[in-house]
Structure formats: C-alpha cells, structure tokens
N, C-alpha and C positions, 0 to 999 in steps of 0.2 A: 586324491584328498584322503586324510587319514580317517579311517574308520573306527569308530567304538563303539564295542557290544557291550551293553552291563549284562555280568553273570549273576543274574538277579532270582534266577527259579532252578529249580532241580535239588536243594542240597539238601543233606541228609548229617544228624552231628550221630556220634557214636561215643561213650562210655567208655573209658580204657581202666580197666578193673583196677590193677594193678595199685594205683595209688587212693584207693577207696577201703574205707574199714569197713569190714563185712558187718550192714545192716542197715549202714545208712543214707546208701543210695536205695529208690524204690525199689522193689523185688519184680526179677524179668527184666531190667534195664541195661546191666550188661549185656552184649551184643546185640542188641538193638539200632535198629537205623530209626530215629526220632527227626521226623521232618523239620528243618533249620531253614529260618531267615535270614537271607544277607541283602543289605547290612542288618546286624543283631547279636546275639551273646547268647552263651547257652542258659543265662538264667530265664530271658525271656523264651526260649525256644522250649525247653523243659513245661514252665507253665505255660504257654499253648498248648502242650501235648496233655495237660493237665496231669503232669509229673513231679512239678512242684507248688505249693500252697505259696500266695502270694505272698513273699516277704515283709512287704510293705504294713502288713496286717499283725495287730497282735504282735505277738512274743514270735512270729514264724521266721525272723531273721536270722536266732540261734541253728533253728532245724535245718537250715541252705547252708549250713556255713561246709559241707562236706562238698560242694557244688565249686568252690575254688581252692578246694586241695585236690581237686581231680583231676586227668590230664584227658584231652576232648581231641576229636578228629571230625574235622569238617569235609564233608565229600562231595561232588560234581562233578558235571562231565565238560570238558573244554568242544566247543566247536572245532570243524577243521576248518584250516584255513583256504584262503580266497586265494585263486592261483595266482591271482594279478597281482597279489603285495607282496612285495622284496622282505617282509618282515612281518614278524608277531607278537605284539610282547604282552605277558599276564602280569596287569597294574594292579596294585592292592594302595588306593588310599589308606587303607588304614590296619592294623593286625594289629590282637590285642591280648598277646604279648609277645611270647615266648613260642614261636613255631617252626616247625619245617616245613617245608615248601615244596613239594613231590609232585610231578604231572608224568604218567605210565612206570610209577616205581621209582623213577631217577630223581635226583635229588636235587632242586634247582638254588636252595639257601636256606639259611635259617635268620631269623628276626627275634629280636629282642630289644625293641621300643616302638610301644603305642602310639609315639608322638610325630612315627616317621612313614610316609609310603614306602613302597616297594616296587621296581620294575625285573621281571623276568623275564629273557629272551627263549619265547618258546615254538619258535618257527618250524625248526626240523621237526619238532616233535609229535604240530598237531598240521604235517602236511599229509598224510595219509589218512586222514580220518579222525572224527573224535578221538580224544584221550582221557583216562579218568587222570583228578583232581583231588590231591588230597592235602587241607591243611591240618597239620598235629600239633595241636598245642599244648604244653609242658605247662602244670602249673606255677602260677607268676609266683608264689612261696618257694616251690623248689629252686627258683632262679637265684631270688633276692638271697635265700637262704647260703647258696651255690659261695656267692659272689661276697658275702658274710663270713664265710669261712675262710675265706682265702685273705680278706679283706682286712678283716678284724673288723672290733667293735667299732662303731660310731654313736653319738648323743643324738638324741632323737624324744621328741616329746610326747609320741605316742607309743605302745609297746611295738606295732605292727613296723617290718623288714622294707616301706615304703622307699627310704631314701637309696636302696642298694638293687633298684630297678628302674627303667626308665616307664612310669606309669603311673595313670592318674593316683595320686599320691591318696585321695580320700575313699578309691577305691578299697581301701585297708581300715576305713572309721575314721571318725573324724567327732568332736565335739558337739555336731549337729550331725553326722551321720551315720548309717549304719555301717555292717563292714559285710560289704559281697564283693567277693573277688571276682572279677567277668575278665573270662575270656572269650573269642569269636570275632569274627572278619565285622570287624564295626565299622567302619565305614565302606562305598564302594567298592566292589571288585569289579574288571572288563579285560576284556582282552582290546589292545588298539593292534590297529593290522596301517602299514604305510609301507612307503618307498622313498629311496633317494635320500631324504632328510624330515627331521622332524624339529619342533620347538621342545626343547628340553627345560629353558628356564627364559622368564621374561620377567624383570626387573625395571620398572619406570621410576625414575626418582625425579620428583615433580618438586618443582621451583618457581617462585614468581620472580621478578627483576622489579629494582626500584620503577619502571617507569610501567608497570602493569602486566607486562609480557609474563604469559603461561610457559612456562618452560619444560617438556619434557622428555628427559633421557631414556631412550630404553637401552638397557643391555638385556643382549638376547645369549643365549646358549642353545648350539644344535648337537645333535647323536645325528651321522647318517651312517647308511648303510655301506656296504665293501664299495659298490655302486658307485655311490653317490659319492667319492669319498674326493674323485677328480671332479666336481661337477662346479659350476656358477651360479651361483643362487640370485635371486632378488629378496628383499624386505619390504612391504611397507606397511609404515603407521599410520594411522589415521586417527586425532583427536580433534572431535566437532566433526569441523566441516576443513580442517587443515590434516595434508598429507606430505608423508615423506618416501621416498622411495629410493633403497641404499643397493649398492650389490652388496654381492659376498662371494669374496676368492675360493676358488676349489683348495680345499683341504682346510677351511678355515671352520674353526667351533666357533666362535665369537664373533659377536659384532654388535654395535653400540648407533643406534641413528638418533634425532633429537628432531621433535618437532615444537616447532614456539608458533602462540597464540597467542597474537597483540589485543588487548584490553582483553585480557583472560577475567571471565565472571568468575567471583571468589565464592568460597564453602566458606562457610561460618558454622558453627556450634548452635545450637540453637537458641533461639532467644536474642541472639547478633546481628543476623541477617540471613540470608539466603541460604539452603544446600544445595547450592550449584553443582552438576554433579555433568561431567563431562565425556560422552563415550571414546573407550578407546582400544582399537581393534591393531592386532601387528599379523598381517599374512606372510606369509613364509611359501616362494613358488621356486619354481627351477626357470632353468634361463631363458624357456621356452613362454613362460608368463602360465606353467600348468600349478595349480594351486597344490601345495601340498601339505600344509595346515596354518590352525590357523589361531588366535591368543584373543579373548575379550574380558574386556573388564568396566568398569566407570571408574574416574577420576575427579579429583576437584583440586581446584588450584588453591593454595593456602599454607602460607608458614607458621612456622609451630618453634618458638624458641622458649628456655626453664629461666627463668629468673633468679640465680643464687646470688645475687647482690648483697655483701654486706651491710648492715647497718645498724643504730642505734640498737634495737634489739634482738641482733646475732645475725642471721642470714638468711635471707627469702629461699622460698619454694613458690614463687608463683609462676602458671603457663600463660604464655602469650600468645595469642595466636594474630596473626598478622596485625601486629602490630596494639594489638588491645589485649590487658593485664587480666585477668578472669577470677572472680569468686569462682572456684569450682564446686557447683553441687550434685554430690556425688554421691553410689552408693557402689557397693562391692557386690562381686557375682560371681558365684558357684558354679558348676554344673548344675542346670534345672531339672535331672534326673541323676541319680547313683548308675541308672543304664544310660549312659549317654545316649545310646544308640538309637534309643526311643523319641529323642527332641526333635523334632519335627520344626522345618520352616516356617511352617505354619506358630509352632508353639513359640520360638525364638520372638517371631513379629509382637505375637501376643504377650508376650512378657517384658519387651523392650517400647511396648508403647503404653502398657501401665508406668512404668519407668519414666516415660518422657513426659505422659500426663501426672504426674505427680512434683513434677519443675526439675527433675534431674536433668542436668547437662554432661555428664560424667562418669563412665560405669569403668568401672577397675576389674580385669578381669581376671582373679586371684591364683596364685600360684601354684598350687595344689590340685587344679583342676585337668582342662585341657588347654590347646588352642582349639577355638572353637567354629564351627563349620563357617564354611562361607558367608551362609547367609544372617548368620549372626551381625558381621561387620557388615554386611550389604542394609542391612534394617538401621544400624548405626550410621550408616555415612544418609541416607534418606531420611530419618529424624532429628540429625545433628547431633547425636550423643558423643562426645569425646570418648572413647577407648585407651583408657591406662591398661597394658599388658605386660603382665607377669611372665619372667620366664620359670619353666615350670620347677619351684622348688619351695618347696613350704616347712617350716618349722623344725628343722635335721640339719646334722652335718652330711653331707656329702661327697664320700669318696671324691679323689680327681684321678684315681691308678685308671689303668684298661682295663676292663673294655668298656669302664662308662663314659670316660674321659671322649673316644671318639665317637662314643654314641651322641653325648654332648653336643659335641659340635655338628654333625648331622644334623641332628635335630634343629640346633637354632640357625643355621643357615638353609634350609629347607620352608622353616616358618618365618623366618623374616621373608624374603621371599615373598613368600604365600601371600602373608599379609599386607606388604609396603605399598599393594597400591588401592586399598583403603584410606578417604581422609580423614575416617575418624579415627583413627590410630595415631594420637597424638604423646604416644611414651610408653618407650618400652625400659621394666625395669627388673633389677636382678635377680630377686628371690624376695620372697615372703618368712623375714622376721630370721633369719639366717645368722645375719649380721649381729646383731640383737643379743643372738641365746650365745654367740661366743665371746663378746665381751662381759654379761649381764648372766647367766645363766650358768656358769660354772662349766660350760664346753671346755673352756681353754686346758681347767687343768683336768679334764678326764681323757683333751684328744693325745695327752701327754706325745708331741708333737706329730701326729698322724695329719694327712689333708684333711679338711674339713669344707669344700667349697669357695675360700676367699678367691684363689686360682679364678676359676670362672668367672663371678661377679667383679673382679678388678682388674680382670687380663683376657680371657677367652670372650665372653659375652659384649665388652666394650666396642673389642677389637672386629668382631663380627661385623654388630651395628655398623662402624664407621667403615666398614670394606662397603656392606651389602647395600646399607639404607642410612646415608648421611644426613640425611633428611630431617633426622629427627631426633629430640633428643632421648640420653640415655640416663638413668639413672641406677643406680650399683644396690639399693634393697630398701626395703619398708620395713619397720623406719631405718633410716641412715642420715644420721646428722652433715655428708658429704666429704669427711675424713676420718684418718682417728684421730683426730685432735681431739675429738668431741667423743662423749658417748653416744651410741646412733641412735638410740632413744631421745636426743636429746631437745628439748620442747623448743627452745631457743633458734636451733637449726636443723635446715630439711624438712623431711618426714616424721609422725611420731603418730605412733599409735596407743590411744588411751586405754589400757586393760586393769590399771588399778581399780578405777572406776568402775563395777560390778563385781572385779573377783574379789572385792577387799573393800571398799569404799561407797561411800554413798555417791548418788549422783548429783549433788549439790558441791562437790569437790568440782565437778568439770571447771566450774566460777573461779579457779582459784589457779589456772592458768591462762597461757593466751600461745598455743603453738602455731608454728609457724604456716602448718597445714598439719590436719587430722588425718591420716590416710585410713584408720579404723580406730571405731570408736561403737558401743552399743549396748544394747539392753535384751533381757531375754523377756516373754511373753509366751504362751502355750500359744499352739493354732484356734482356729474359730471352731466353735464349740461343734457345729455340724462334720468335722472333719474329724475331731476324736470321734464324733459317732458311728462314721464310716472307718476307722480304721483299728476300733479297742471295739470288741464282744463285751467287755466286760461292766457289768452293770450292779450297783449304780458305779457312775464316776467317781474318783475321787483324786485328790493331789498325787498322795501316794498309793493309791492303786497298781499292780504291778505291770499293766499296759501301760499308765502312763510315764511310773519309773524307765521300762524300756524302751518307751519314745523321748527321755531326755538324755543326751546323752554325755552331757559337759558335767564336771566334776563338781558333786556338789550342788548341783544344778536348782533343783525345787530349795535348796536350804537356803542357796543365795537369793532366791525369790522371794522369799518368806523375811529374810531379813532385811532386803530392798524395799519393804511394804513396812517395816516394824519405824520403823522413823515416822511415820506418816497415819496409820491405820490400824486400831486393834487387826486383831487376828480373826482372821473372817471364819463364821462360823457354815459355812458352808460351803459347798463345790462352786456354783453359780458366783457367790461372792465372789471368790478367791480367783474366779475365773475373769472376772472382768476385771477386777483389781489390781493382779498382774498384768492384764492387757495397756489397761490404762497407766501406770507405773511403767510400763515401756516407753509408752507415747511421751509422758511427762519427762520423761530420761532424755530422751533424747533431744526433745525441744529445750531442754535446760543449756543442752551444750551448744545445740545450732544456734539457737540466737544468740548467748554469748560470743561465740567465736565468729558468728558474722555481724553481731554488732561491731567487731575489731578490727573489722575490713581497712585496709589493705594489709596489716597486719600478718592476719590469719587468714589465706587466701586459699582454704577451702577446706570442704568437710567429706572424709566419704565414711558414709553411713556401711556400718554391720549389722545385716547383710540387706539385699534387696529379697532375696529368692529363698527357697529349701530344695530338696532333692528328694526330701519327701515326707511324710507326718509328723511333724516332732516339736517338740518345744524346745525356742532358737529364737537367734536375735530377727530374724527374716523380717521383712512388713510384708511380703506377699508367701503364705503358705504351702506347703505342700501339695494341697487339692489347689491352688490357685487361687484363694479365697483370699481378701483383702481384710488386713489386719488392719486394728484400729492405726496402728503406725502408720501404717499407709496413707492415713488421711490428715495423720499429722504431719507427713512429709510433704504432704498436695503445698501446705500453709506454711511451711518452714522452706520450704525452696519456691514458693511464689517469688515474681518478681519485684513485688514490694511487700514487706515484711515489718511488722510493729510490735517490739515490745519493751517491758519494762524494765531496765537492767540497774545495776548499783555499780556507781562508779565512787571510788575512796570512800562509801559508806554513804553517799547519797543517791538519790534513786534519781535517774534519768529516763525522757521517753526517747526510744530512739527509730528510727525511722532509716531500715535498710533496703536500698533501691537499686537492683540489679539489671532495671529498663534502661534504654539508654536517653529515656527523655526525664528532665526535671522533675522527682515529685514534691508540689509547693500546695500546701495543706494545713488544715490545722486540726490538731488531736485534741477531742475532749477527755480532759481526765478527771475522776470522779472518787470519792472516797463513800464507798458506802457500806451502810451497816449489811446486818445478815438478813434482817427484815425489809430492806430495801430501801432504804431511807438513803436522800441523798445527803450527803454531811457536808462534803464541802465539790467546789466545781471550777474546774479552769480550762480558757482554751488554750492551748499552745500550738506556737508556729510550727510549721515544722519545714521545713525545703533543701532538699539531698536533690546533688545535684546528681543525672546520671552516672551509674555505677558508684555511689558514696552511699556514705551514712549521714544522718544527719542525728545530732544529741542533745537534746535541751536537758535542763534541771527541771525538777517541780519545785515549787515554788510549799511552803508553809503548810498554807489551808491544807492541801491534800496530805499532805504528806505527815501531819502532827496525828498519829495514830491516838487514838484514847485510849482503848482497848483494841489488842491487835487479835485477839480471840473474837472480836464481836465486828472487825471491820476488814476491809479490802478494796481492791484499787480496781478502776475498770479504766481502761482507755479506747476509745473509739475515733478513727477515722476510715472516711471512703470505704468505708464496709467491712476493716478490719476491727480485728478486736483483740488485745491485751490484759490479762488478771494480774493480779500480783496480789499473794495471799501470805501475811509476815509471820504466821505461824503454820505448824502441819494441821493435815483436817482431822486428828483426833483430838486435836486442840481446840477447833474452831466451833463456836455455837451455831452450829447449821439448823435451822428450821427444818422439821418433816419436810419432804418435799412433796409439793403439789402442784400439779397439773392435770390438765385433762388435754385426750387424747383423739384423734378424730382422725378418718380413712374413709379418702374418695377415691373417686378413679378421673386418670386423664382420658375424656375420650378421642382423644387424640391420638394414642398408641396405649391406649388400656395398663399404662404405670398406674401402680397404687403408687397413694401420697399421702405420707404420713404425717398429722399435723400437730404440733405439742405447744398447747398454751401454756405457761407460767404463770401462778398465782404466788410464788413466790422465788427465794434463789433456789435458783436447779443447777449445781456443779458440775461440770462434766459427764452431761448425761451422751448416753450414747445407744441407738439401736441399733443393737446384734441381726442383720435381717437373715442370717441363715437359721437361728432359729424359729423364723416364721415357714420358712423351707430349706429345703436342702439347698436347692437352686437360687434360693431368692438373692437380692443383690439390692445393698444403701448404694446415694451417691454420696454421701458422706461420713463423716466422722463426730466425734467429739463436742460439746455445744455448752457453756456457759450460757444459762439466761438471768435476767431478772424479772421483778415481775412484772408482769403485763405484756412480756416479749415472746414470740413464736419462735420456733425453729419447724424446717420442715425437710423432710425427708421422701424422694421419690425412691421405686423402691421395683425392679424388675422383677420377675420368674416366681412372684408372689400368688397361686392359681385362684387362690380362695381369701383374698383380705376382709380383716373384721378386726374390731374397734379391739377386740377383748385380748387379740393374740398380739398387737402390735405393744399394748399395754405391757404385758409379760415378756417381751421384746425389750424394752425400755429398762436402761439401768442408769444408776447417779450416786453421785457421793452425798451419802446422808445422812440423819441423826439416826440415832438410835443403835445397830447393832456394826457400824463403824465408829465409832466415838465411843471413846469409854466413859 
C-alpha cells in the first residue's frame, strides 16, 4: 500500500542577498539558516524568529515590503527510501511561486503557479541515504516583471504585475488589502513511496436519474511503475453500502466504473432539506487482490442546473437545485488571511458557520484569491452552503501567449478535479469583473488588439468544465450579461455587480433597479472599535489618524464614508460617533438593497453580499472583521437572510408591506402597522393579512390612516408581525425630531452558564441603538445587533467573555441615533 511521510520538521529558510537593498533586511540575516514551517511562507517564519515586526500592526506593512522582492531557499533533508517500494516521489501540494526544485544538487524542475501541485520522481536519489532538500524561490516580482517584458503591457486596475503571474492576485493589494508578497512551500510537502500503480486522478461525476437513482461515474487515472506497466489491476468503488468492482487491462492509464444507488438520499442547500452526504472510497489492487492505494471522499446526490430563461424582463440567473428555483443568499469570500498558509480547519469551520448562522445559503468564492483547502468545501457540503467558484482572475487583462496560457490549463484541470466531488460546488465561473473592464473600462482601446483573457473565459475554461465536470453549470464572468449582445453589466441580464452605489451614489439608488441577480454589492464600515485598538498604537483615535488612513485601503475610502453619512447625519463630532455611524450606515446600506431586491423575488433571484470576511484589520465592506469580531452588519445579515423577512417597500410611489418567505411552508399572518409620532403616540393602526405561500412574497398596500403622513419629520411607520419588525422613516435622521433618548439600563447574570444580560428599557423612541460589547472587553461578545424601540419596549442583550459586568460600562457601551449633536 502507498506510503506517505509529511516533510513537516527539519527546515531551515535562508536569505539570498543578492536581491535585497543594503539596510533593509535585519542585520546578521544574510546567511543565516532561520528555522521555517512547512506548510508556511517566509513572512510567517521571519516573525517567529522575531525577524520581522507584525505586519498586520500599525504602518509595519510598508517596512516587510523588502520580504517579497527577495529571493528565499527553503532546506530539508529527504528521508531514504524503503527498499520495498518500486518508487518515490517528492509531492508539493502547493509552491508559492517561483521555484526550483533540487534534491543532492540536481535539479528536479522549476514551478511557477501557486494554484498547482507538483510530483517529483526521486527514487534513485534518496536510495542510498538521506539526501539534502532544497527549495529556491525567485521573487514572484521578478517573474511577473520577466513575463511583462516579454509580454507587453496589459490594463489592470491595480498598479501591482498580479495578472502576469499565476498567483494569489491580492497577494499584490487589494482595496481591503495589504500587499505582502509570500513566498514558501504553503501548502503540504511528503514524499509518497508505492509500487506497481498508483491513483493519479479520481473524478466522480454524480447524477441523479428521473426515478431517484444515485448515479456515480468515476474516471480514474493511473501512473505505474516500469513493473507494473504489464500487470492487471482491479478497482473498486464503494458509495454507502453499494460496490463496484472493475478490472483493468495491463498497460492501461484509465478507467471509468459507475456505481448507482436506487432511492439515492439527496443534498440540499440548507434551509431545503437534508445534507445527505454519502461515503465514497475507490481502491486500487493488483490482481492478486494486494491493496495498493486508495481515494476517499464524501459525496451527495443532487442536481444543479442555471436558469437563463428569457423573459418579460430580459433573462434569468437563477440556480436550481434538484429541481427547486433558489433566492440565493449569499455573501463573497476572500482569503481569511493575506497568509493563506495560516487558515487553519479549524478557522475555515469557524467562519463558515458564522456564515450559515447568519441565513447564508451561498458563499462565492472570489477570483482573486485561491482555490481553497479541502476542508473549506468539506465544512460547505455539511452545512449546505452552495459554493459559487471563481476561476482565478480578478480585475486585469490577462495575457493568453506562453507560458501562462499552459499554466492555465493546468491549473484549472487539476482544480476542477480536486473540487468536483464536493456538493456544494454548485458553479464554477470565469473571472471576476474581466469581462466588464473591456467592454466598460476603456481596455478595448489601450489592448490595441493584444490578448486580454476572453480566449479562456469563452473557449479554455468552458471547454475544460464540460471534458472534466459536466455536472455542472458554467458561467463565462461576474458580472456577464451571457453574450455580447448585452453589456455584461447589464442589470436586465445575468450577473451585475452594483459598484455605483458607494463609489459615487447614495444607497438609496439600490431602489431604483431590480437585477436579475446581485453577485456583488456593498458598504464600507471600519472594524469593532476593540480591533483598531489591537492593531493602531496610536492614540487617541481618529478618522484620519495615520494608522487608520493605512488600514483603509480603497480609494478615497474615509471620504466616501463621510459622504455616505452627509445625506443622513451632521458630521459627527467625534471618533466614537463617527465610529458607530459608519457602522450603522453600512448595516442600513445594505438592508436597503436586500430587502428591495428580495421583495422582487423570482425576479431578482439572489444577492451576494461584499464581503463576508477580511484578511486582516482594516476598514472594508466585511460583516465579519479581521480579529473575527462581528460587525454590526453581521447582525443585520442574521434578519436580512432569515427565512422570513418583513419590510416596508414603495411600489409606483405607494408604500407596501411585504412579507418575504424563503421556508418552504405557508407564512399566513397578519402585520400590525402603525404610524407613529416621535413621542410615541400612536396616530393611526391596521392589521393586514399577509400569506406568501412557500418560497414567495406576499405585498399588500397600506391603506390611508397609516400612510397620510402629517409631518414626516415628526412621524414614522412601524410594522410588526411574529416577532418581526419593519421602520420606514420618510425623511433622514437629521431631519427627524427625535426626542433625547432615554432609557435605563440593567445587568444580571444567567446562572445557568454565567452570560451577562443586558437589559434596556425605553422610555421613549430609541433608533437603532446598538451595544458595541467589545468595548466592555476585548473578548466580550453580543448575541445581537441593532434594535429600534418604542416606549415602554425592552431589548436585551446576552453578552459572553464579559469578566466583570456593571450597569455603568454597559451604559457607555450603548449607542443610538439621537437629538442633539446628530441633528442639526
């Protein structure tokens, strides 16, 4: 059976002078052997050694930037091999970028794409004994730069040589990111030791048949040895409790067996039904029945078809999955670290199950980034997240000459692969915004006719999918209207991503279309106030304080803030203010859009929110922070992708209540709606029906009473049902006569598991108050967000990792929108 060692200890990185400016590597660090992690990257390794000041911190990300124009050497010593194996080969999951490959001096290849493994045949080499290990890696600058020259220019939306390498693209900066260049063996290294034959590649393309039957194809791919090369193999698969068992001809690479499973239990998305999730193992023996390796995986039965149906208004994007048409509620996802290498399984779970408890169905895995480890999609296919996958290209034109052209293809037939027997992998699509910047963006006429990537997204990338993973559909870029008949912006058809909306517009514009699906869409917000405190020295805080300017990194970025707030809010006169206010201004943003566009349901068949995550402290559209700390968006995402959802929307200029229901049972209800003053008075009151039938909306009118505002400065709308709740406020709040706000505030303990409980009476309207609990601790943690009261109404707040609760801290914890130095 095949053996494999992880080469996980011994390595040593080393400094290669040579492309470093005299001063700005430490002093003493040329020829130095600096103890290295694998898997890991020399920025991580460096600070272990306590060689480099964390990046992440303060202004310390300019001072690392000489950490990826340097060229690095990772070192180890190879074990010898076992006499018993016909064979040895040094696997690299992953190199990151640019390396050569040398085991006792000789030279086994060189690598240039992060997005590919690597297998080396090193038999003869390490049959006599250990052998030293050496990986060299060339900075990823001088590559992109290499391939630039040769290349010529291409458009590109950021300054950084991202698109003329195959590598995580926001490793170079990004809009929310920093720019460290990492190089180092990130993922995996082992040597595997076999004989006879090995599984080289195992592809299942999973089917259901109209009459229920699980259907699954594997195509297998073998490497054997000189040996093995006349031999008779067997196969078998085993999914559940059903097996197949195939030969295989001497001299043959390939083979194909299929095993079906009648009344196959189905995967569903969650929220639908079950994640049935079904094991499925393929052994690989010689004729003799002696095992000689072996393929696992889980599977789930379920189809996945796109819905571009024309109609009345232009042509659907919605996903079907076996047979039922989905609001998708979605959000977008980065890399959870600028070091990849750092994200932990553990961290993966924990950030896709804020995710799922927050009502996402749908995480989009963005272009720019990586393909992400295993167990990423293993935590997706067990809480039903549908998996939209980017291939990796984000915001550039893209050479298609050589040598990235077969770098290309490697790469995406290695990760389809990889990925296809995931079933939350419901769409794989071409590039991020590609499409986009050469009709719309002035590409066309700068590539004055040079490749630019259409090649791949309409010809290489399609063509892959439908060889590799027919399974499933494909889609050519975000957004992409689905030809060019259309502009691929275009709201009417496909995908559209909303970007006017912040860089240029208010978020009260979102109202004033209806796309056909949002694939990105969003608001910025700084992180939770206790994260700038861990990661800015600098005191006191302020907007433009220069840790905070170098934790924003989008153009413009505090300006567009400030004037996202001017519609709505004098200008706050202090940090704290300005601090919640943008917070809250995000939340609002974004809920303006979601409920519009899912009041529009079947329409506008889904939203995915920018972003879910950060990679690390900054101010960005994220709802969950760099320290991991949940933003107030966050909490407005829990209510915006619940499965039943209530709000107030204007339909031709009259105001409707609408009643969005994403359960699959009836909700038959009825909404009280109320027009009240600022003092609490109730002015006028009506019930309305409301009953949406599974996965519908349902939209009533208001009727007169409520709706005949007197003074829209002195009143506003509430609607209640089933525990939901709706405002609709017809002026901004510097308009609005908001009463001081008054409350009192109280903190017990559960002695059940020792939560403080935060308790907040109303004595009068309280707007969107909301407790900050990291500023009660570092650690402390709300289970909620955001809270319109009236008077006489509670809200309450439990409230974790709070060591010392008292009335006076949770007080100064508490913010709201209110008279006086918000209102002019």
């Amino acid at each position: 059976m095949k053996v494999r060692t992880p080469l996980s200890q011994g390595w040593t990185l080393r400094l290669n002078t040579d492309r470093v400016t005299p001063g700005e590597a430490p002093p003493g660090l040329a020829g130095t052997d600096v103890p290295a992690q694998v898997p890991g990257c020399v920025h991580t390794d460096l600070m272990a050694a306590g060689l480099l000041a964390d990046p992440f911190l303060d202004r310390n990300e300019t001072a690392a930037a000489w950490v990826g124009l340097a060229d690095w050497t990772y070192a180890a010593e190879l074990p010898r091999r076992t006499g018993t194996f016909e064979r040895a080969d040094l696997v690299f999951d992953g190199l990151d970028t640019v390396a050569a490959v040398r085991v006792g001096g000789r030279l086994l290849g060189r690598t240039r794409n992060m997005h590919r493994s690597y297998r080396f045949d090193v038999t003869d080499l390490v049959a006599d004994g250990p052998a030293p290990l050496e990986v060299a890696f060339t900075s990823a600058y001088t590559e992109a730069e290499d391939v630039r020259a040769t290349l010529g220019e291409r458009p590109n939306s950021y300054p950084e040589p991202f698109n003329y390498i195959r590598k995580m693209a926001c490793s170079f900066g990004w809009d929310w990111g920093p720019t460290l260049v990492t190089a180092g063996v990130w993922r995996e290294a082992r040597i595997e030791q076999w004989s006879t034959a090995r599984l080289a590649a195992v592809r299942p393309q999973v089917s259901v048949e109209p009459d229920g039957t699980g259907v699954v194809e594997i195509v297998v791919e073998l490497d054997r040895t000189a040996t093995g090369r006349d031999r008779a193999l067997r196969l078998v698969a085993t999914v559940g409790d059903t097996s197949r068992e195939i030969a295989v001809d001497p001299g043959a690479d390939t083979a194909t067996v299929t095993v079906r499973v009648p009344d196959a239990a189905l995967w569903w998305p969650r929220g639908y039904g079950d994640q049935t999730l079904h094991g499925c193992t393929v052994a690989l023996c010689d004729g003799g029945g002696q095992a000689l390796d072996s393929w696992e995986r889980r599977l789930g039965f379920r189809t996945v078809e796109l819905d571009t149906s024309a109609d009345a208004h232009g042509s659907a994007f919605t996903l079907v999955v076996n047979g039922t048409p989905l609001f998708a509620r979605g959000v977008n996802w980065i890399p959870d670290d600028v070091l990849p290498s750092r994200v932990t399984a553990g961290r993966y779970r924990a950030r896709l199950t804020q995710a799922a408890e927050a009502g996402v169905d749908l995480v989009r895995v963005w272009g720019g980034g990586i393909y992400e480890d295993r167990a990423f999609y293993d935590v997706c296919d067990e809480l039903g997240l549908m998996v939209w996958q980017d291939f990796l290209f984000a915001c550039a034109a893209y050479p298609e000459e050589q040598p990235l052209r077969s770098e290309i293809e490697a790469e995406a037939r290695e990760n389809v692969a990889r990925l296809m027997p995931h079933p939350s992998l419901v769409l794989w699509n071409g590039n991020n915004e590609n499409l986009w910047g050469f009709a719309d963006w002035e590409w066309e006429q700068a590539l004055t006719g040079d490749s630019w990537g259409e090649g791949y997204y309409l010809g290489l990338l399609p063509r892959v999918v439908a060889q590799t993973d027919p399974t499933r559909p494909y889609w050519a870029g975000s957004p992409w209207s689905g030809s060019w008949d259309h502009t691929p912006n275009d709201p009417d058809h496909g995908t559209a991503h909303s970007w006017e909306v912040w860089n240029r517009r208010d978020y009260s514009d979102y109202l004033t279309t209806v796309p056909r699906f949002v694939a990105e869409f969003g608001w910025q917000a700084p992180p939770a106030y206790a994260t700038l405190e861990r990661a800015l020295s600098e005191r006191p805080l302020t907007a433009e304080s220069p840790g905070m300017l170098h934790h924003q990194k989008a153009e413009d970025g505090n300006g567009k803030l400030n004037r996202g707030l001017a519609p709505y809010f004098a200008a706050p006169s202090d940090f704290d203010t300005w601090h919640y206010l943008t917070q809250l201004n995000q939340a609002r943003a974004v809920a303006a859009g979601v409920e519009h566009w899912r009041s529009h349901w079947p329409r506008c068949a889904g939203t995915v929110l920018w972003q879910l995550n950060d990679c690390w402290p900054v101010t960005s559209w994220a709802a969950i922070d760099g320290d991991a700390r949940l933003k107030p968006l966050y909490f407005e995402m829990r209510r915006l992708y619940a499965d039943r959802l209530l709000t107030i929307q204007d339909r031709d200029g009259e105001l409707v209540v609408a009643g969005c229901n994403q359960a699959a049972a009836t909700w038959d209800t009825h909404a009280t709606v109320r027009r009240v003053a600022a003092d609490g008075t109730v002015l006028a009151s009506v019930e309305v029906p409301l009953e949406a039938e599974g996965r519908s909306v349902a939209l009533e009118g208001l009727p007169d009473p409520v709706t005949a505002f007197g003074d829209p400065r002195r009143e506003f709308l509430v609607a209640d049902a089933d525990g939901l709740r709706a405002v609709h406020f017809a002026c901004p709040d510097r308009e609005f006569a908001y009463p001081a706000a008054s409350y009192d505030v109280s903190v017990t303990e559960d002695a059940r598991d020792g939560t403080a409980v935060v308790t907040v009476a109303a004595a009068g309207l309280v707007r969107d108050l909301l407790l900050q609990a990291d500023r009660l601790a570092a650690d402390a943690r709300a289970d909620g967000g955001r809270v319109t009261l009236l008077p006489g109404e509670r809200a309450t707040w439990r409230v974790t990792g709070w060591p010392r609760p008292d009335e006076e801290a949770a007080r100064a914890a508490l913010f709201c929108v209110d008279s006086g130095a918000e209102r002019e």
